[in-house]
MDAnalysis code that builds the backbone (N, CA, C; Angstrom):
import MDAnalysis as mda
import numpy as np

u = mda.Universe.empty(678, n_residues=226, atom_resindex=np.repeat(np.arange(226), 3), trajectory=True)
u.add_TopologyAttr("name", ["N", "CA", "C"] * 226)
u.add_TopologyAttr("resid", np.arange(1, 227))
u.add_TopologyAttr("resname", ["UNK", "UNK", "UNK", "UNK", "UNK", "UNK", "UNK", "UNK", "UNK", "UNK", "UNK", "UNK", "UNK", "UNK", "UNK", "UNK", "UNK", "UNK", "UNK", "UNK", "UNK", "UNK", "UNK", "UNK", "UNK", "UNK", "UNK", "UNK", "UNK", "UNK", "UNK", "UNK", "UNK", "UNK", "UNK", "UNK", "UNK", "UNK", "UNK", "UNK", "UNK", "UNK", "UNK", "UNK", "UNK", "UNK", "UNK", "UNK", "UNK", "UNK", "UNK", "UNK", "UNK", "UNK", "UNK", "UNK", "UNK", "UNK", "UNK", "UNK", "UNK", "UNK", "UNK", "UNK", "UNK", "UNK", "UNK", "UNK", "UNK", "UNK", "UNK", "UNK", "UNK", "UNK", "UNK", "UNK", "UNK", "UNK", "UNK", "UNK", "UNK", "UNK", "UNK", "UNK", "UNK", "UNK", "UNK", "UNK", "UNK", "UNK", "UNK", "UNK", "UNK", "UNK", "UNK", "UNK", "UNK", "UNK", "UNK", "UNK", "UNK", "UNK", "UNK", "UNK", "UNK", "UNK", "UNK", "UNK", "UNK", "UNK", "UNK", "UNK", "UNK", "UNK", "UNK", "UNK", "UNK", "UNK", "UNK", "UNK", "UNK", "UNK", "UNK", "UNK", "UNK", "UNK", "UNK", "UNK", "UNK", "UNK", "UNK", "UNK", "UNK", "UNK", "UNK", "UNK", "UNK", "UNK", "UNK", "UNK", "UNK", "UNK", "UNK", "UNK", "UNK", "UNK", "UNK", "UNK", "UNK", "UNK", "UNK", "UNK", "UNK", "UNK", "UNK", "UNK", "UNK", "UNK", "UNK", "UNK", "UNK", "UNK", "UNK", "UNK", "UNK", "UNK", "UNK", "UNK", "UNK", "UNK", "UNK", "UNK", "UNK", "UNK", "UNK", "UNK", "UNK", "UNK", "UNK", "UNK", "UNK", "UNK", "UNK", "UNK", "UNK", "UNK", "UNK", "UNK", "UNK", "UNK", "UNK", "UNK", "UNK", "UNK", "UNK", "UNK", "UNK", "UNK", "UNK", "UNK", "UNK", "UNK", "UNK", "UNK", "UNK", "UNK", "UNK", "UNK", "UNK", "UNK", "UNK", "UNK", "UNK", "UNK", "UNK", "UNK", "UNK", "UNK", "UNK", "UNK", "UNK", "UNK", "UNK", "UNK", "UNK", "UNK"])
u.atoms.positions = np.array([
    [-17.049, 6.272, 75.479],
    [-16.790, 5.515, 74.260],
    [-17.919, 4.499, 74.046],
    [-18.970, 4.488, 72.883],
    [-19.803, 3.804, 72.520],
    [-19.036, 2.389, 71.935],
    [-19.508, 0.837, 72.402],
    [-19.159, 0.092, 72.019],
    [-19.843, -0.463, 71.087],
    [-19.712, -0.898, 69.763],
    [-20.721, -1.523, 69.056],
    [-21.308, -2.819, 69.562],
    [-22.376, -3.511, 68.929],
    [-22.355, -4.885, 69.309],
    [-21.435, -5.895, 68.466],
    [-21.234, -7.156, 68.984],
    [-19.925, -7.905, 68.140],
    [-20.711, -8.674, 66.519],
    [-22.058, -8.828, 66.573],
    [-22.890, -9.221, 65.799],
    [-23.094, -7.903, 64.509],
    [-23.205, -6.818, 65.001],
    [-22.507, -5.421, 63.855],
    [-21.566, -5.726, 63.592],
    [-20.548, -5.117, 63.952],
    [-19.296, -4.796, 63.462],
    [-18.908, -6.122, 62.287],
    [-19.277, -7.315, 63.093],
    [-18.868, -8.518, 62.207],
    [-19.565, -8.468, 61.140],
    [-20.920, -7.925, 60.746],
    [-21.470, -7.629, 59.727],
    [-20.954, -6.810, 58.858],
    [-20.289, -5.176, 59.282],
    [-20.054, -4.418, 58.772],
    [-18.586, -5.126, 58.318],
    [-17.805, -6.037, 58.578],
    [-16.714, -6.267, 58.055],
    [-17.285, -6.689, 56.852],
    [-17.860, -7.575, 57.162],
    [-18.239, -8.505, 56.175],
    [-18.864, -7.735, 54.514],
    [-19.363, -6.868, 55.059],
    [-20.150, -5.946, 54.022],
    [-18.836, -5.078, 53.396],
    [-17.589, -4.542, 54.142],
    [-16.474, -3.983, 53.506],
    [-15.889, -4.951, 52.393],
    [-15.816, -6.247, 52.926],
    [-14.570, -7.424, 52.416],
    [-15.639, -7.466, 51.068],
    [-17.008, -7.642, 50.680],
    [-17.642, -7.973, 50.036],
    [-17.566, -6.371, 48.733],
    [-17.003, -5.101, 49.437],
    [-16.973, -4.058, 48.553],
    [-15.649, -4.109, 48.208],
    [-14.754, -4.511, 48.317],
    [-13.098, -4.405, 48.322],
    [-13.544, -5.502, 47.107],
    [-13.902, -6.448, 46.770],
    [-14.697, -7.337, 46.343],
    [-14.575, -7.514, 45.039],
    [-15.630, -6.612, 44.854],
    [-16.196, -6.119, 44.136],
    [-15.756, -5.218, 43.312],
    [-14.919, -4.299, 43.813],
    [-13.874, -3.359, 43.074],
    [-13.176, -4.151, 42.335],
    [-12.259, -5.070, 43.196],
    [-11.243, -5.961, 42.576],
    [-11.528, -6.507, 41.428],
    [-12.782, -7.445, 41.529],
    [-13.219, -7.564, 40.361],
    [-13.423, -6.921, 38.949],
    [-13.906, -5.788, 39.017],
    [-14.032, -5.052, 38.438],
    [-12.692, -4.464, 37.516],
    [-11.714, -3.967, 38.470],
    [-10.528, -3.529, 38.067],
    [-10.035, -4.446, 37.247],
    [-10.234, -6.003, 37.414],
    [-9.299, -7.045, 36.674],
    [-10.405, -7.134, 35.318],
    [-11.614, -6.904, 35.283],
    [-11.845, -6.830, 34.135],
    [-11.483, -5.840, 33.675],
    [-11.274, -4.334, 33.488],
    [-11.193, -3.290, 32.911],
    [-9.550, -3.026, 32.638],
    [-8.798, -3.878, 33.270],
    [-7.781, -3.371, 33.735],
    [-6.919, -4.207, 32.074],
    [-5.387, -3.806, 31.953],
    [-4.846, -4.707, 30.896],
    [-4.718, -6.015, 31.624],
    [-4.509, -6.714, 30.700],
    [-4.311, -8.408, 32.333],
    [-2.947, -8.712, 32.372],
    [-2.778, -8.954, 33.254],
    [-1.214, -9.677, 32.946],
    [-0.849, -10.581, 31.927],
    [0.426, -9.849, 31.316],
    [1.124, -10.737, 30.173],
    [2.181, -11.814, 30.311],
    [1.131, -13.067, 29.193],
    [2.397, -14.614, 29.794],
    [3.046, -15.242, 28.687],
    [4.390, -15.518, 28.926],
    [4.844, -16.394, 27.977],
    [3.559, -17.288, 27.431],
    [2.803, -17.548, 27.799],
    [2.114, -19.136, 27.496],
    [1.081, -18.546, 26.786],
    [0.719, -17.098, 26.820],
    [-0.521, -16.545, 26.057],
    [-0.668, -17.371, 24.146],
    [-1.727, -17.847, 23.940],
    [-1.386, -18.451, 22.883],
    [-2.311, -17.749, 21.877],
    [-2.796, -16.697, 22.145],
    [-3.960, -15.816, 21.669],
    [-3.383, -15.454, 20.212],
    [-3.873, -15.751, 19.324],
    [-2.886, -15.495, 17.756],
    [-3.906, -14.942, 16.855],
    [-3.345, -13.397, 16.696],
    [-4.139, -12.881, 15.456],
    [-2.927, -12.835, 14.593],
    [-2.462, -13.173, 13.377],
    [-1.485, -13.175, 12.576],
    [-1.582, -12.110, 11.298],
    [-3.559, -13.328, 10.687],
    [-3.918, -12.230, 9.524],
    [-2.975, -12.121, 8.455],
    [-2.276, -13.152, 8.343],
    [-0.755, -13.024, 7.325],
    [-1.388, -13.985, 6.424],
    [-0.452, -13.405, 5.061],
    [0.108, -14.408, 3.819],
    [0.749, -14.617, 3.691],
    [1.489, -15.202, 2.622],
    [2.569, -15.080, 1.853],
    [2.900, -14.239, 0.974],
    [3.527, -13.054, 1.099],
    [3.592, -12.070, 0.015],
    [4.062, -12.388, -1.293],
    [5.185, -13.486, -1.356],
    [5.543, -13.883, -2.441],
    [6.360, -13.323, -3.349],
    [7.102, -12.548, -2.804],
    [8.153, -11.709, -3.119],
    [10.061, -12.466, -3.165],
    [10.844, -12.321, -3.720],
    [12.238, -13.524, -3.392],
    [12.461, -12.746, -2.460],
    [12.677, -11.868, -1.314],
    [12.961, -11.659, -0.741],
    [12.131, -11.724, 0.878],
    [10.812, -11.684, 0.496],
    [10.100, -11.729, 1.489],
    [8.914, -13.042, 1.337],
    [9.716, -14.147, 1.127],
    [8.690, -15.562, 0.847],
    [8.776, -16.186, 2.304],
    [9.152, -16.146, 2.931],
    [9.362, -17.051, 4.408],
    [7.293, -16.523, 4.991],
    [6.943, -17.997, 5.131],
    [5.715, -18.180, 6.127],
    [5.904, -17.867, 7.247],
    [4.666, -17.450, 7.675],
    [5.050, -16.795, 8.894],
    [5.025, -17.663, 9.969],
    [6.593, -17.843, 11.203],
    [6.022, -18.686, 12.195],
    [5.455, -19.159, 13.119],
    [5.154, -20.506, 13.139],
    [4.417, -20.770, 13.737],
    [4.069, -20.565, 15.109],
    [5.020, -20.008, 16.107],
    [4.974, -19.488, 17.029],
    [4.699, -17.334, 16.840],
    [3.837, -17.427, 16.702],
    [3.715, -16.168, 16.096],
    [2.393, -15.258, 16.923],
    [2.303, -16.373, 18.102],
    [1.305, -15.819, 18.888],
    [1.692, -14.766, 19.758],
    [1.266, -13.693, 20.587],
    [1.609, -12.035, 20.749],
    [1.020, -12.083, 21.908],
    [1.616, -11.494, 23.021],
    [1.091, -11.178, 23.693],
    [0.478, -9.935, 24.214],
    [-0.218, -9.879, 25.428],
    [-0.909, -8.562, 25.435],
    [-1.855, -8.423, 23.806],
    [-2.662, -9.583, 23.375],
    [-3.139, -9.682, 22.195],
    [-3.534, -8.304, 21.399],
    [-1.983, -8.011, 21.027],
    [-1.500, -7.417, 20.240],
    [-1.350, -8.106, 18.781],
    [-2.419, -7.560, 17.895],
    [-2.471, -7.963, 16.538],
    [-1.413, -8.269, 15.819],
    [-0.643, -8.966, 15.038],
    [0.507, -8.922, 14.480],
    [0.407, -8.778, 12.911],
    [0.626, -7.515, 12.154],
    [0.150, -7.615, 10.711],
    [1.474, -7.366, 9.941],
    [1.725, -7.762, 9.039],
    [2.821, -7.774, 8.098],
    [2.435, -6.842, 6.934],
    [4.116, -5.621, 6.468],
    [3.111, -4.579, 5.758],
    [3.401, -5.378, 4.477],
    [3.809, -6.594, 4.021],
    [4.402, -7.320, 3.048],
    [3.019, -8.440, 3.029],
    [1.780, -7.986, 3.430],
    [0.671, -9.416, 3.539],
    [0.204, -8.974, 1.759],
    [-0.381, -10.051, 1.640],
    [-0.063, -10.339, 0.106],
    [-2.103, -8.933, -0.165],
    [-2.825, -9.170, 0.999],
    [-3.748, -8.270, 0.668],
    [-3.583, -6.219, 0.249],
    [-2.512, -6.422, 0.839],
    [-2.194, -4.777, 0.992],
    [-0.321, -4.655, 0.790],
    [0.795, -5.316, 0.070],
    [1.890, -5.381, 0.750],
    [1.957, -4.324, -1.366],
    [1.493, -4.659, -2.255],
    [1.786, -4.146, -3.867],
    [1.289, -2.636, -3.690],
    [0.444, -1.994, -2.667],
    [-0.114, -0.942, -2.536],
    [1.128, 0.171, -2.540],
    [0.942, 1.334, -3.096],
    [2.435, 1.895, -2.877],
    [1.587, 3.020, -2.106],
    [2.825, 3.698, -1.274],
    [3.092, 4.121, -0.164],
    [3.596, 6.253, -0.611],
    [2.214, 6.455, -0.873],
    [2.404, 8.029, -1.018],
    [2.365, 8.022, -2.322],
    [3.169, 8.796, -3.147],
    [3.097, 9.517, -4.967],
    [4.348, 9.651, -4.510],
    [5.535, 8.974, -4.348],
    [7.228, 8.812, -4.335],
    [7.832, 9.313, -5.898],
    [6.897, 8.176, -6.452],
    [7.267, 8.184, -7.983],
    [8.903, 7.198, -7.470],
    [9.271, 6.059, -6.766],
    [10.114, 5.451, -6.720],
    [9.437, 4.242, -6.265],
    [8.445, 3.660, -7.088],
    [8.193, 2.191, -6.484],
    [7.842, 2.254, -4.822],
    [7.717, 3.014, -4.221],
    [7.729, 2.471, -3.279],
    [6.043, 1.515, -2.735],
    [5.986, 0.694, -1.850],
    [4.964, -0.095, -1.445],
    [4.991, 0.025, -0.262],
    [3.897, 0.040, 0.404],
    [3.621, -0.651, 1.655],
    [4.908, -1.809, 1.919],
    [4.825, -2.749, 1.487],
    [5.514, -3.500, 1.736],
    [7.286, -3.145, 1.896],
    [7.737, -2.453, 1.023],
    [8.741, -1.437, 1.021],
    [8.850, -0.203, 2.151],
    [8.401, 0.170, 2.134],
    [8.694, 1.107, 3.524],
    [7.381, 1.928, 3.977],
    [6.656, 0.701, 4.882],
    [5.366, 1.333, 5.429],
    [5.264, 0.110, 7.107],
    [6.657, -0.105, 7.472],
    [6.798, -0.591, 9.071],
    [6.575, 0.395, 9.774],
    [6.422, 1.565, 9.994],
    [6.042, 2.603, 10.672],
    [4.393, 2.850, 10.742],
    [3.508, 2.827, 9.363],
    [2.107, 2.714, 9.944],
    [1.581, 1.493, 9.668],
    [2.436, 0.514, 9.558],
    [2.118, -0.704, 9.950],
    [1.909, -1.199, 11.629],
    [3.433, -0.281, 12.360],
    [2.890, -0.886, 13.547],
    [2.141, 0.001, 14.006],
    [1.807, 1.358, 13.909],
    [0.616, 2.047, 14.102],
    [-0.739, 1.293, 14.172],
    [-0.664, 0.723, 13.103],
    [-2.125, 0.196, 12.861],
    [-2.303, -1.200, 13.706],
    [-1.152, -1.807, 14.377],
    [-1.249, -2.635, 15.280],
    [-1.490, -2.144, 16.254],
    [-0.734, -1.456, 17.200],
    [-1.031, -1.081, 18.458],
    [-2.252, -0.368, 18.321],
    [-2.826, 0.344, 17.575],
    [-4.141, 1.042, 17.468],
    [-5.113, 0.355, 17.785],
    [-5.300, -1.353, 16.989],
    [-6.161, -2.092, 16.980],
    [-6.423, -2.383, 18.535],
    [-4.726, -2.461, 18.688],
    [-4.909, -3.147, 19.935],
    [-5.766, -2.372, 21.600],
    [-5.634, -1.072, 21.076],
    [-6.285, -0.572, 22.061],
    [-8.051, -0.084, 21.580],
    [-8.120, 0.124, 20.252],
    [-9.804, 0.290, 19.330],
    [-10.237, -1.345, 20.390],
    [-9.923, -2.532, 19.969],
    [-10.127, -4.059, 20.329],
    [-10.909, -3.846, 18.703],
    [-10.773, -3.596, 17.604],
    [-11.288, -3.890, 16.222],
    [-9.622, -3.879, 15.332],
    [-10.124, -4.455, 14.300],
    [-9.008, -4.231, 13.099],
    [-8.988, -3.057, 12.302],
    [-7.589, -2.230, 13.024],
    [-7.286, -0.975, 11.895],
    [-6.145, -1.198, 10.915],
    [-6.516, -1.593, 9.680],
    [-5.004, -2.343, 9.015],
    [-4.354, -1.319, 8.479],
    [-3.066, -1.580, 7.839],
    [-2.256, -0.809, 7.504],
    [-2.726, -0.062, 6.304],
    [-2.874, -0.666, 5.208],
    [-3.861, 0.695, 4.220],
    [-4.327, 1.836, 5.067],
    [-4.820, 1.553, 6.125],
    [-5.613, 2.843, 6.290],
    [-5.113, 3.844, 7.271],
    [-3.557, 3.225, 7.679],
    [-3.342, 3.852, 9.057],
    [-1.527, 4.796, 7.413],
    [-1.679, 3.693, 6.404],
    [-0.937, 4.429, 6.067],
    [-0.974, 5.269, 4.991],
    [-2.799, 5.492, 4.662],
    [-3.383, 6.664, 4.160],
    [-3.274, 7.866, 4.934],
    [-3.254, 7.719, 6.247],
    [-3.464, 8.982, 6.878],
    [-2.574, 9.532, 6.986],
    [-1.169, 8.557, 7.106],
    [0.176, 9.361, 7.329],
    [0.755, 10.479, 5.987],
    [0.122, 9.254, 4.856],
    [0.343, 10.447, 3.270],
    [-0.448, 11.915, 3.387],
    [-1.735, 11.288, 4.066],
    [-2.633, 12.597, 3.877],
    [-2.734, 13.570, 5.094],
    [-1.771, 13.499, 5.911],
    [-0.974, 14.461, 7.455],
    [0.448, 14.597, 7.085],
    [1.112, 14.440, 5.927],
    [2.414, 14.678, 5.397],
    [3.529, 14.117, 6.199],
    [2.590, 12.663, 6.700],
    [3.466, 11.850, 7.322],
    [4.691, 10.800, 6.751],
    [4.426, 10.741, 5.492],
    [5.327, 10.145, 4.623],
    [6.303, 10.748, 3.915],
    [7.943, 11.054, 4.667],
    [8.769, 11.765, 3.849],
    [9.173, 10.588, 2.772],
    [8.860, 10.804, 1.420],
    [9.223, 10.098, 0.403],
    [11.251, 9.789, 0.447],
    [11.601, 8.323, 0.592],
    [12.866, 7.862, 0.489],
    [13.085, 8.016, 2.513],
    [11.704, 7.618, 3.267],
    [12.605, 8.128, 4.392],
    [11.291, 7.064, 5.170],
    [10.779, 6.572, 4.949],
    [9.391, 5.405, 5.604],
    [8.197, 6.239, 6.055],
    [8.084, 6.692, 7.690],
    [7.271, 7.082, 8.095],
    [7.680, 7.709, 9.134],
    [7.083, 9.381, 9.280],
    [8.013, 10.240, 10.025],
    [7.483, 9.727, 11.719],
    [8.719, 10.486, 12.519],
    [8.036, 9.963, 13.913],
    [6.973, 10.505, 14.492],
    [6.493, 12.308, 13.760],
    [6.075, 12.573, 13.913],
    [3.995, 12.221, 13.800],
    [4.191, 11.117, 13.073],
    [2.722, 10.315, 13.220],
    [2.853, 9.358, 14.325],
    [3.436, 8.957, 14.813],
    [3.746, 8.398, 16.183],
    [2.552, 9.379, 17.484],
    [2.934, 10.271, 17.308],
    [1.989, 11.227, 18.439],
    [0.932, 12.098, 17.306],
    [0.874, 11.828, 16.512],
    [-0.043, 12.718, 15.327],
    [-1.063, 11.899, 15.084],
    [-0.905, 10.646, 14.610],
    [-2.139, 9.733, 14.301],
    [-2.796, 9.410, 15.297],
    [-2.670, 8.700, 16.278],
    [-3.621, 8.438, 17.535],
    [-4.590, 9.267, 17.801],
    [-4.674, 10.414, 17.574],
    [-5.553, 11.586, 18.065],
    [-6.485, 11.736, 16.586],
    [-6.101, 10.942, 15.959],
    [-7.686, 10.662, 14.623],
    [-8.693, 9.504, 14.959],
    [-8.165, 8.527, 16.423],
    [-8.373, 7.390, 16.691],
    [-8.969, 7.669, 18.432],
    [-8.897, 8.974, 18.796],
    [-9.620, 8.977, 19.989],
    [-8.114, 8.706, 20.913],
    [-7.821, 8.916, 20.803],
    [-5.880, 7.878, 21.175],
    [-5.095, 9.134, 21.559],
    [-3.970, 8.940, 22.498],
    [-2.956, 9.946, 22.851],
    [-1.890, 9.389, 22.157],
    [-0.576, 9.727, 22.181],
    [0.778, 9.293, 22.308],
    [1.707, 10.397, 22.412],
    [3.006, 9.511, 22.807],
    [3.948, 10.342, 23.744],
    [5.413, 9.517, 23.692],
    [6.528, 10.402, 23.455],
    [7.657, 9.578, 23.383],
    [8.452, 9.868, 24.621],
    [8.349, 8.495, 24.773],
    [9.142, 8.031, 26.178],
    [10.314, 7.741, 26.059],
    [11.302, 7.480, 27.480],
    [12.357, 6.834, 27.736],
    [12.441, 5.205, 27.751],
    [13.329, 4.457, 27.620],
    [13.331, 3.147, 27.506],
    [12.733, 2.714, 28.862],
    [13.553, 3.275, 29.895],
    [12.968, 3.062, 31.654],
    [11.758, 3.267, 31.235],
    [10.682, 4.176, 30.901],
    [9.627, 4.215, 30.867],
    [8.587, 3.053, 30.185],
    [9.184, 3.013, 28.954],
    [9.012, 1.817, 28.122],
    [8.921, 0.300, 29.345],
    [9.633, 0.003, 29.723],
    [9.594, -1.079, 30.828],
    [8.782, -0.876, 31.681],
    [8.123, 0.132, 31.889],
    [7.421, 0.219, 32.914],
    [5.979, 0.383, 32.516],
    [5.627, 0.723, 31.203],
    [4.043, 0.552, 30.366],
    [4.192, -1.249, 30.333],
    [5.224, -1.618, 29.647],
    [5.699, -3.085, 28.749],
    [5.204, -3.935, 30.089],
    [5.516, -3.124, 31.536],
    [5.034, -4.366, 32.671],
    [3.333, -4.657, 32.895],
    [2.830, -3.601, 32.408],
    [1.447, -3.326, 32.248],
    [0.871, -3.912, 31.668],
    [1.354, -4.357, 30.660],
    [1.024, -5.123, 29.307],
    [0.636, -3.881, 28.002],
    [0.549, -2.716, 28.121],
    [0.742, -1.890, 27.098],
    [1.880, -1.756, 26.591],
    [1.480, -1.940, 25.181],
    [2.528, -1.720, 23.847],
    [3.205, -0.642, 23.609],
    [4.494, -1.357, 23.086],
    [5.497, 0.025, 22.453],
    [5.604, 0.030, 21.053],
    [6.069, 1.379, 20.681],
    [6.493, 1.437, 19.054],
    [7.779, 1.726, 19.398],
    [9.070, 1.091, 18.659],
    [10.374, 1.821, 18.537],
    [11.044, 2.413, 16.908],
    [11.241, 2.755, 17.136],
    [12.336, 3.147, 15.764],
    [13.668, 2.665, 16.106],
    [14.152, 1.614, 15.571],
    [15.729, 0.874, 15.438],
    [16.279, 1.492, 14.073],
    [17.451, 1.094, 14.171],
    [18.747, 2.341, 13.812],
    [19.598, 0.374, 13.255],
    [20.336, 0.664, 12.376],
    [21.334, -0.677, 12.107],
    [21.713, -1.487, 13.173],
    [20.959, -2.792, 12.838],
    [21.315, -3.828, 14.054],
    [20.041, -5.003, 13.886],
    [20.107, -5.765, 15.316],
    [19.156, -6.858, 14.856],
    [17.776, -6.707, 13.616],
    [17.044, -5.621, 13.757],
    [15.973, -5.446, 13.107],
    [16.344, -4.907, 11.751],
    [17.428, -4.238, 11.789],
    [17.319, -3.516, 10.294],
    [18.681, -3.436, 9.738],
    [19.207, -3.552, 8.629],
    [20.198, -2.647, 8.035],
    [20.178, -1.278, 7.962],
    [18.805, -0.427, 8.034],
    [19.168, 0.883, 7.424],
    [18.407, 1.240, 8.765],
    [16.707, 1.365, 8.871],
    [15.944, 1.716, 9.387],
    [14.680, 1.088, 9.809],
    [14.055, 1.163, 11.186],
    [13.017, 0.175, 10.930],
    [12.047, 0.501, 12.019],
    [10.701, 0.156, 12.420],
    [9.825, 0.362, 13.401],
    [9.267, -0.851, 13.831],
    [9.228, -0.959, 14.807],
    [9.073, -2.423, 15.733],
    [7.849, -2.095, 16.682],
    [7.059, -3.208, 17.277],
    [6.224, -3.375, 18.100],
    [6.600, -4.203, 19.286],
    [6.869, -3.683, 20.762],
    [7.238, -4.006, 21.172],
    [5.924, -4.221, 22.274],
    [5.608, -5.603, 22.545],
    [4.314, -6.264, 22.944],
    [4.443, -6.646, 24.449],
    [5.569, -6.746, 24.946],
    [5.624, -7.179, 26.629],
    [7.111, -8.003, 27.327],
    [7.437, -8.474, 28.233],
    [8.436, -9.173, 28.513],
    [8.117, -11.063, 29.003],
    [9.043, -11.657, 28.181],
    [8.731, -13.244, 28.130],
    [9.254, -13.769, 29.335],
    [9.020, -14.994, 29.781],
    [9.457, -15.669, 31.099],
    [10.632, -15.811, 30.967],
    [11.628, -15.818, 29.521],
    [13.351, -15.879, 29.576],
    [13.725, -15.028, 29.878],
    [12.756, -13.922, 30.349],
    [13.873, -11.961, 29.815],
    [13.863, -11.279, 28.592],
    [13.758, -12.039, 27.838],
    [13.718, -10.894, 26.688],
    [12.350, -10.691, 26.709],
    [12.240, -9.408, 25.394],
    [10.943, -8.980, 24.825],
    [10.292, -9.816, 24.186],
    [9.018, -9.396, 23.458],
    [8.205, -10.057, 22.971],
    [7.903, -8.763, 21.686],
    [8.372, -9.442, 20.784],
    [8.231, -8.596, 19.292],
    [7.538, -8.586, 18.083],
    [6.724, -7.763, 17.902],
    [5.633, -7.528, 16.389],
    [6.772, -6.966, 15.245],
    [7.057, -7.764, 14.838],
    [8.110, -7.414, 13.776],
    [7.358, -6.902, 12.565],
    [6.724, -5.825, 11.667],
    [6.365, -5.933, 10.643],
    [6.666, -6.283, 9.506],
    [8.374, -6.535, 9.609],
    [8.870, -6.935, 8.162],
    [9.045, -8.325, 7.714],
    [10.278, -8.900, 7.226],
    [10.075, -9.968, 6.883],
    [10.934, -10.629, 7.777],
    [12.014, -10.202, 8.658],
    [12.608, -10.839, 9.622],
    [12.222, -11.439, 10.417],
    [10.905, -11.909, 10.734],
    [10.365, -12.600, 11.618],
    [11.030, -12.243, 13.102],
    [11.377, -11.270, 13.645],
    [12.318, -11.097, 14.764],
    [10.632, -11.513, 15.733],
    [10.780, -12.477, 16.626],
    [9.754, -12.531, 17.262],
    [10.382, -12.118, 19.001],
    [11.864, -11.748, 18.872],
    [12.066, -11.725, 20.495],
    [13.551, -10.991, 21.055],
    [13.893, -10.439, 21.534],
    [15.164, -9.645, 21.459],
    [15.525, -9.334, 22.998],
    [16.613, -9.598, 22.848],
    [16.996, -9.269, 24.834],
    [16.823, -7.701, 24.991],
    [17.193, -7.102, 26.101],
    [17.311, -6.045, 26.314],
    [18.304, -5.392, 25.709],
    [19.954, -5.583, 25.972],
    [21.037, -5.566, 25.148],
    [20.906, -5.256, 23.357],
    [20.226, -6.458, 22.902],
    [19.897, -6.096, 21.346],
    [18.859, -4.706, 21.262],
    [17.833, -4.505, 22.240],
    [17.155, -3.917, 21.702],
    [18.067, -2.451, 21.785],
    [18.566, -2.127, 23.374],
    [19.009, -0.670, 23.754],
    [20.336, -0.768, 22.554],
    [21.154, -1.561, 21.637],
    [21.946, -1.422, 20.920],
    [21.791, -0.380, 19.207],
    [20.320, -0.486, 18.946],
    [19.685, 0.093, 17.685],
    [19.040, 0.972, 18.367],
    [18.499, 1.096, 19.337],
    [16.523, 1.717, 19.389],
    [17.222, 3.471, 19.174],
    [16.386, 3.964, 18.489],
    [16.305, 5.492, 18.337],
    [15.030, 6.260, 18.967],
    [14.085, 5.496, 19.667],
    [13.114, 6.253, 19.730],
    [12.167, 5.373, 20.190],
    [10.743, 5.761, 20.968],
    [10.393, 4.995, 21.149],
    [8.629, 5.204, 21.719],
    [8.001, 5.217, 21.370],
    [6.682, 5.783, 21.959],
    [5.486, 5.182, 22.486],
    [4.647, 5.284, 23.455],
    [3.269, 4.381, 23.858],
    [1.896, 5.262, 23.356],
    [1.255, 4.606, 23.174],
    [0.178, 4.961, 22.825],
    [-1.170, 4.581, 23.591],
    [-1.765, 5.377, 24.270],
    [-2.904, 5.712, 25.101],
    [-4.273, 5.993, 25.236],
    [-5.308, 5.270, 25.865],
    [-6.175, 6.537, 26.058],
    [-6.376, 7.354, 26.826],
])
């Protein structure tokens, strides 16, 4: 058995601890970072749409974590835009929470601004917009892949387990906290109380929902990847 000398080996540690190092480093830059209640990182990008139904400013605690963009499809730049050839009024602002939060979580993984005009051109022009019905789920895993992007619909367990990562969810809610009829939510990470942390696109300002509220509506629910 060859013994090293103690002046090696102590080197060669030293030269490992310094590559373990170095990785680490590395990984925490590339990596998502951990998500904190206290993150105060605020892209909002909101107006006032100015609508009687949708006049509430947006609040002031409106900062997101996992700086996840927060865009409203009711922002006064894009909310009068209508949403397909319905021939029923419809707007963006009216029923375009589905590539609204598309175009959030998208951004959020591009790191540029993809706003809703354009995420909810593509859904009209991929026959993603059933007219009287918002935005099918099927652009959920259809659009990302115009964006270099995967997606995939998961289980809620699963969902908790991207959400610990700090990668974003999309859900589809069903009657209950978020919606009367129908609705699509951004679901951004978990807060130091327990509940979620929520990109609401509409006018409810829902910025936060326990677990309970959410598994009470959710219909669906998908992450989006590269």
């Amino acid at each position: 058995m060859i013994r090293l000398p103690i002046k090696y080996i102590a080197l060669h540690n030293a030269q490992k601890t310094l590559t373990f190092l170095f990785i680490g480093i590395i990984f925490f830059i590339f990596s998502p970072q951990p998500i904190s209640a206290a993150d105060t990182t605020t892209n909002c990008w909101v107006t006032n749409y100015g609508t009687p139904d949708e006049n509430d400013t947006l609040p002031a605690g409106c900062a997101t974590l996992a700086r996840v963009p927060l865009y409203k499809q009711w922002d006064s730049r894009w909310g009068r835009i209508p949403y397909g050839n319905c021939g029923d009024g419809s707007t963006l602002a009216s029923s375009a929470c589905g590539s609204t939060s598309l175009a959030m979580v998208i951004s959020y993984h591009l790191g540029r601004e993809v706003l809703p005009p354009e995420t909810s051109q593509k859904a009209v022009a991929n026959g993603w917009r059933p007219c009287g019905n918002g935005t099918a789920w099927a652009a959920m895993t259809g659009m990302p892949p115009l964006y270099g992007l995967r997606g995939k619909a998961i289980s809620w367990n699963e969902a908790k387990t991207y959400l610990s990562l700090g990668i974003p969810i999309i859900q589809s809610h069903g009657r209950g906290l978020f919606t009367s009829e129908g609705h699509f939510v951004v679901v951004t990470g978990k807060l130091s109380n327990g509940k979620y942390a929520i990109n609401d696109p509409d006018g409810r300002h829902i910025t936060e929902a326990s677990e309970g509220q959410i598994t009470a509506s959710n219909k669906a629910q998908w992450v989006i990847y590269r």
